[in-house]
Each structure stands twice: as C-alpha cells, then as structure tokens.
N, C-alpha and C positions, 0 to 999 in steps of 0.2 A: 492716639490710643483707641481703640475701640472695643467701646463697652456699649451693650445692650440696656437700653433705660425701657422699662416697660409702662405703656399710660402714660408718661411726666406729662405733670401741669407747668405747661411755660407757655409763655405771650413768642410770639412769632421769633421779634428779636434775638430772646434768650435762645429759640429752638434753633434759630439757623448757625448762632456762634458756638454751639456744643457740635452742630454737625459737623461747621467747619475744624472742631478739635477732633474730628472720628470719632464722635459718639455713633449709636444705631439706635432710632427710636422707633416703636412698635408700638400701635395704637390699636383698640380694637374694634369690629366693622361700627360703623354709624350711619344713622339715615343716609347720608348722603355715598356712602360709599356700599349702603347696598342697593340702591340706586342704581351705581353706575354696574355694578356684576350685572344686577338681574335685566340691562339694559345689553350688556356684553353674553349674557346667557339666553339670551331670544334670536341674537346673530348667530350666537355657535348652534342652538339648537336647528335654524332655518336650515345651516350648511350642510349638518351629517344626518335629517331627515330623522328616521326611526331608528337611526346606530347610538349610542351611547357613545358620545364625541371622546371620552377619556377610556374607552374602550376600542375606538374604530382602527388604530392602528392596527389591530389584530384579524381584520375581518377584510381592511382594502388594501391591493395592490401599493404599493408606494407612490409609486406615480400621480395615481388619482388623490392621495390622502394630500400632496405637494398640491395638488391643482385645487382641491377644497382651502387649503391654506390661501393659496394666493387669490382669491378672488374673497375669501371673508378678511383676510386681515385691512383689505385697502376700504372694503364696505364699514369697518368699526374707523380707522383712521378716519374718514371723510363724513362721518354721519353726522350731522348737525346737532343730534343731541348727543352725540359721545364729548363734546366741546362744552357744551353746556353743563353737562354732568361735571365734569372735572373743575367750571367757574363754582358752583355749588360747593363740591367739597374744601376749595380754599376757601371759599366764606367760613366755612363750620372750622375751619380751624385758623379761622381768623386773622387770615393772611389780609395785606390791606390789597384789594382788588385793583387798585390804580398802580400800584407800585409791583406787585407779582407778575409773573410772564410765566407761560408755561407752553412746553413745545406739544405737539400735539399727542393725543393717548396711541400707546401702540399696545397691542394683543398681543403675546409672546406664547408658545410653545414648546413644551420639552417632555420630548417621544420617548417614554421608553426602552432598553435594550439595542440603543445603537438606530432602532428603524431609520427615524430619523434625524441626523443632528448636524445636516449643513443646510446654507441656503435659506427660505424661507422660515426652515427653523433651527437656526444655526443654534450651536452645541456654543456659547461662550468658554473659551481661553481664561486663563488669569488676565486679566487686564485693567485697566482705570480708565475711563469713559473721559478722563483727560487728554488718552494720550488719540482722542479721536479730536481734538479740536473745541470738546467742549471748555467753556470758564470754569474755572476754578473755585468760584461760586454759587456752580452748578447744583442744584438737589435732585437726589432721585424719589419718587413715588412710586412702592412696588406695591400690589394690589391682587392675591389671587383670586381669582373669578370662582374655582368650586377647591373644596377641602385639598390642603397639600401633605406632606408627610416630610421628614428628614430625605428623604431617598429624593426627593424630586424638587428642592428648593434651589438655593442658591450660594455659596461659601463665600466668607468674608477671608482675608487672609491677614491676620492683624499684624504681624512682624512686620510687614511693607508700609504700614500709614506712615512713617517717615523715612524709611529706607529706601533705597535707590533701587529701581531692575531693570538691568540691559535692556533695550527693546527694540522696536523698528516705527515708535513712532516718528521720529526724523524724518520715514520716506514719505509720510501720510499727509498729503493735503489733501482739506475737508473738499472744496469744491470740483479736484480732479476725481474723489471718491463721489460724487454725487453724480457726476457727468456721467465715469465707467463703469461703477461698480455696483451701485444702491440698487438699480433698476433690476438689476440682472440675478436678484438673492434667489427667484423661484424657478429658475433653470438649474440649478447645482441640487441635484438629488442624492448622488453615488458620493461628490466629492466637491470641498470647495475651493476652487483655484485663486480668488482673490484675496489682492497682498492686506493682509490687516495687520496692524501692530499686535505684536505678540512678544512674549519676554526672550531674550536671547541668553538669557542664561538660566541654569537648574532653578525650580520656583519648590521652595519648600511648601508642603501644603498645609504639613501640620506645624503647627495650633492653627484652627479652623473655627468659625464662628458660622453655626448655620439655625435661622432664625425661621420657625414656622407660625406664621398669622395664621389667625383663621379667615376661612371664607370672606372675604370684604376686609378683610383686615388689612392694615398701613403698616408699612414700612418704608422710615425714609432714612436716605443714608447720603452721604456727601458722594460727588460724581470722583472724588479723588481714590474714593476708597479700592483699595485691590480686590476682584471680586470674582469668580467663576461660577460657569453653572453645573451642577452637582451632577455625578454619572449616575442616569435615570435606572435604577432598575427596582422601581417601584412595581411596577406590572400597570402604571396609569399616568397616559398624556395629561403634561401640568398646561393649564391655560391660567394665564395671568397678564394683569397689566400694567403698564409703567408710563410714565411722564420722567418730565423734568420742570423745575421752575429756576428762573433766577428772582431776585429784589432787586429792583434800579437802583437803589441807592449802596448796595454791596455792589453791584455792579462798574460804575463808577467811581464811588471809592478803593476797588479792590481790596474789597473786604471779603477775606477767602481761606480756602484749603491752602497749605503748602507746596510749590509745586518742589517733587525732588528729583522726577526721571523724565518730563514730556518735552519733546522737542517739534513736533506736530506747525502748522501752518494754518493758516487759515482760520476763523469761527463759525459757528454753529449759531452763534446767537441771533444772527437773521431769523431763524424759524420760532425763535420764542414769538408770540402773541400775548395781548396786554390783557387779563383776563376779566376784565370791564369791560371790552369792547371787542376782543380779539383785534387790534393793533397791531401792528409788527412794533418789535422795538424800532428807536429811531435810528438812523443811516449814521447821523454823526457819532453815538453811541460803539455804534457795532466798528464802525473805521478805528477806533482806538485801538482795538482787543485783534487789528492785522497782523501778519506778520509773525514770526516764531516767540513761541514763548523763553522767557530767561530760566533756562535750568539749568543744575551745576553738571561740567563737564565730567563725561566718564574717561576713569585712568587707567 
C-alpha cells in the first residue's frame, strides 16, 4: 500500500521494512543533503554558463541543450565527491556503512512541454525499476537539486503495489542493455528507439500519489514501486538526483518487495558499492540474484 509518512523517526531496520510494504518516506533537506545539491548545483551552474539552467530550454537549440546534458551528467556520475557526499548522507541517516551499498548518484532531468523527454533525459513510462533487473530490495533516493512543483515531479501509482501489469520486462536483459543500449541514451533527441519494459496493458493513472520535497529534500521509496514521470508543463527544467542502496543482509536473506509482474534476466547488483570503502558487492553474492526472477504467470 503506499502511504506517504512525512519525517518518521525509524532506525534503518524499521525504515527499509515499511519501504519494502510500499510505504513512501519524505525527509526534509539536512546538512548532508544540502551538501550534495549545492555540490550538484556548481556542475549545473559550470554547464549553462550565464543561462538560468531551469530556464535554458527556452533559449537553446535542442541539440545543443542534449549535448550540455551529456557531457555534465557523466562529470556528476564520476566526480569523486558526488560518491562521498552520498557516504555522508547514509551516515546521517544512520544506515550501517559496512552493510549499505549504494549505486552510484545520477543527475536526472525533465524538460518542460515535450522539449525534451527521450534519451539523455528520458520522459519515464509507468514502470518499476524491477522490471529493469534491479533486487527487490532495492531502495530508491530521490533528491531535488532546486525547488520542484506538482507539475514537474514524479507519480506513484498505488493500485499496482500488489497488482500485476502486462509488460515487456521478459525481453529485458540487464547486461545485453548495457552492452546496446545505456551508452547510446544522448543520440535519441527527436525519439527513443530502444526496447524498454513498458506496461502492455491500459495503466490506470488515477489515484496518483505525487510527492513534492523541498530543495535537498529525501524521498525514498522501494525500487518495486509503479512510478512515472509527470507531463512537465511547469514552464521549468526539473534537475534532481537519485541513488539506489541495498543492505547485505536483506540481500541475502531476500528480505524484500513482492515481486508480482518482473520476469527480467540478469542483476544490477554488481554496480552497488560498499559505502565504507566503495567496494563492489561480492561476485558470490551477486551469482545468487542470476537468472530470471520467480513471478506468477500471466493468463
């Protein structure tokens, strides 16, 4: 079921087994997480120069706004203190550093009136971050970088936390998508041609659950959850950031979300990082989680 819990005081434990029932928690910014914006708000300002970054859609070419995307988003991915910043904020919330993993921060975008919404800054589908390969144990970390609005956040879709939706994760392996597809998101400007799992049947949208942080603000919600990204027509490019973490010990135990619809191949969990040391998870860890996941047949 997913319900919005604003602030709760819970020890990590409690936090990750309300996620894993479809809770959605919403924390408000803290040192450490305005930290990591005003860390993520020095790259975007370097990119767009004297443009007002959540205004520059309006003023460049498309082309060029795709080519500013693609050379700042892999500069925050890879920046040494964008890794650090995010060990920081699991401390502060008190995750145990030896046992969390978290994949690395990505920078996300969403344009405006259609400008842009494939590729680089792809427009999200209804979808669940399941049916891509990730564990079931997955948490997500949404984080906007400057002030967001209703019009430019994100919709949860609550009917679906245990309900089934047709979809096309079946044809979706993680590592043939990494090999074909990952590299190639800042070529698709006009349109996006690559196969993603997407629902293959009508997705009702409403009841909708659309949750607005403020600036540095947290939102973390299980990677099970059905979720899209809202038709932007705020009049302003959203910049925001997201993680993921697992716990070793949900990990291994499979202590997790429901799976009801992902039939997906492959994991993800190679890219988690130990967030003590940044560590990959271990080899014999991630060899368990091969192979398709057990979801009930569609009839």
């Amino acid at each position: 079921m997913t319900t919005v819990y604003s602030n709760p005081q819970m020890d990590d434990e409690t936090r990750r087994t309300e996620l894993y029932r479809g809770r959605v928690l919403v924390f408000p910014a803290s040192p450490a997480s305005r930290a990591l914006i005003e860390h993520a708000g020095v790259l975007v300002a370097e990119a767009f120069g004297d443009l007002d970054p959540e205004l520059a859609q309006f003023v460049m070419p498309v082309e060029e706004f795709a080519g500013v995307l693609a050379d700042l988003k892999p500069k925050f991915i890879h920046h040494p203190t964008s890794k650090s910043l995010i060990r920081d904020l699991l401390a502060e919330f008190d995750c145990d550093l030896d046992k969390t993993y978290f994949d690395v921060p990505r920078m996300r975008t969403s344009t405006s009136n259609d400008y842009l919404s494939t590729g680089i800054s792809y427009a999200f589908h209804p979808h669940r971050d399941t049916w891509y390969s990730a564990p079931f144990c997955q948490l997500n970390w949404w984080i906007p970088i400057f002030p967001v609005l209703p019009q430019n956040v994100m919709a949860f879709h609550p009917r679906y936390w245990d309900n089934p939706v047709r979809n096309g994760s079946r044809r979706y392996n993680y590592y043939e998508w990494n090999r074909t597809s990952r590299a190639t998101a800042a070529q698709h400007i006009k349109t996006d041609t690559r196969d993603q799992p997407k629902p293959e049947e009508p997705i009702e949208l409403e009841p909708q659950v659309r949750v607005v942080p403020e600036a540095g603000g947290v939102m973390l919600f299980s990677g099970n959850q059905l979720h899209s990204t809202v038709p932007n027509d705020s009049g302003r490019t959203r910049f925001s950031i997201d993680f993921r973490t697992v716990h070793l010990d949900d990990v291994v135990s499979r202590t997790e979300a429901p799976n009801v619809d992902s039939e997906c191949t492959g994991t993800s969990l190679r890219d988690f990082l130990r967030a003590r040391d940044f560590e990959r998870i271990a080899e014999d860890v991630a060899l368990t989680y091969e192979g398709k996941q057990p979801a009930p047949a569609f009839t």
